[in-house]
N, C-alpha and C positions, 0 to 999 in steps of 0.2 A: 693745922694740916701738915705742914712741915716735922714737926716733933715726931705726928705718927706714921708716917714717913721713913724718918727714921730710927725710930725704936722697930717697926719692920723689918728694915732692911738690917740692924744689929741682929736681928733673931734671924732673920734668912741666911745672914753672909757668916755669922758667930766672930763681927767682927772686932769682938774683946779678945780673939786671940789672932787678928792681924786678916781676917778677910777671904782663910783658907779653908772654909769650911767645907768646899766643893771638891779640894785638891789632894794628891795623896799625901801621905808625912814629907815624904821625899821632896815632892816640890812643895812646898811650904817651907820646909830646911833651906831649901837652894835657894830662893828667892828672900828668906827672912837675911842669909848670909850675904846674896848680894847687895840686898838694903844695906846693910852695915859696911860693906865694902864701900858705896856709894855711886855701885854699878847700875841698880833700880831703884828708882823711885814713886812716890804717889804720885798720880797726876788728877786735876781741878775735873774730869771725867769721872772719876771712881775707878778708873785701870789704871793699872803697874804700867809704867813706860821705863824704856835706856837711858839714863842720864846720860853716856858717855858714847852713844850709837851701838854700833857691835857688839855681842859677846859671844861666849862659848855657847855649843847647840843646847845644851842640859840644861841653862839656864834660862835662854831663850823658850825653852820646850814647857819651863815649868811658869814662866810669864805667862805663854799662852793659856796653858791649864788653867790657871787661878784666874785667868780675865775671861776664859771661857765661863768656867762659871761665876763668876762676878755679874755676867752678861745675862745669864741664865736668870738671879735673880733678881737682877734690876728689869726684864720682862714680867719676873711672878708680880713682883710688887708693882708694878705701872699696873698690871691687871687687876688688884686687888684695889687700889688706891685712888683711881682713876687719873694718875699722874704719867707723863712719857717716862721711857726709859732711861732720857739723858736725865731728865727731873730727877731722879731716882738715884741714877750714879752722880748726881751732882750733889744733894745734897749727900749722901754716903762722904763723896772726897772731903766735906768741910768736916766732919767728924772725925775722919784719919789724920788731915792734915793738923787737927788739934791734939790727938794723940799722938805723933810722932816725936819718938826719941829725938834730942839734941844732936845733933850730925849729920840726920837723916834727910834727904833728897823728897822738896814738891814742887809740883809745876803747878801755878794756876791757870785755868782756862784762857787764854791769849798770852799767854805769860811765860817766861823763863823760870830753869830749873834753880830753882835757893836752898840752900844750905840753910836747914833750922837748927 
């Protein structure tokens, strides 16, 4: 159940290129760069969260974006799957958090933000 799950949500989110499938290039740019900065992170929900609280509007603007639609499709697929929504962005976050570059910012679910 889990696997289809999220072979799913891979094909809804297109998250072999980072989960912006919903987003313009723009914020995908800003947010791929703030990961790398170590401004955003994954978090154990399936959304981008602040590692460091605050940032500028633009990049904030483009967190919303991508977790707007992140949101979007963790609804299609509860629909489709007969799983919740959080079920949906939860399994999603254990597949980002295993593809995440060395350096790169995750939180897990009750948990602080680590350095992979």
């Amino acid at each position: 159940m889990i696997r289809r799950i999220v072979l799913a949500l891979i094909l809804a989110l297109g998250l072999a290129g980072g989960g912006g499938a919903f987003a313009q290039p723009s914020a995908k740019a800003a947010v791929d760069a703030a990961k790398a900065q170590g401004v955003v992170g994954e978090q154990g929900d399936g959304y981008l969260g602040f590692v460091g609280g605050a940032t500028d509007a633009s990049v904030k603007a483009a967190v919303d974006e991508i977790n707007a639609g992140r949101s979007k499709a963790y609804q299609d697929i509860a629909a489709r799957t007969g799983v919740t929504p959080a079920a949906a962005g939860e399994a999603t976050a254990l597949q980002l958090a295993a593809r995440l570059p060395s350096g790169y910012y995750f939180r897990p679910l009750g948990g602080s933000w680590t350095k992979k």
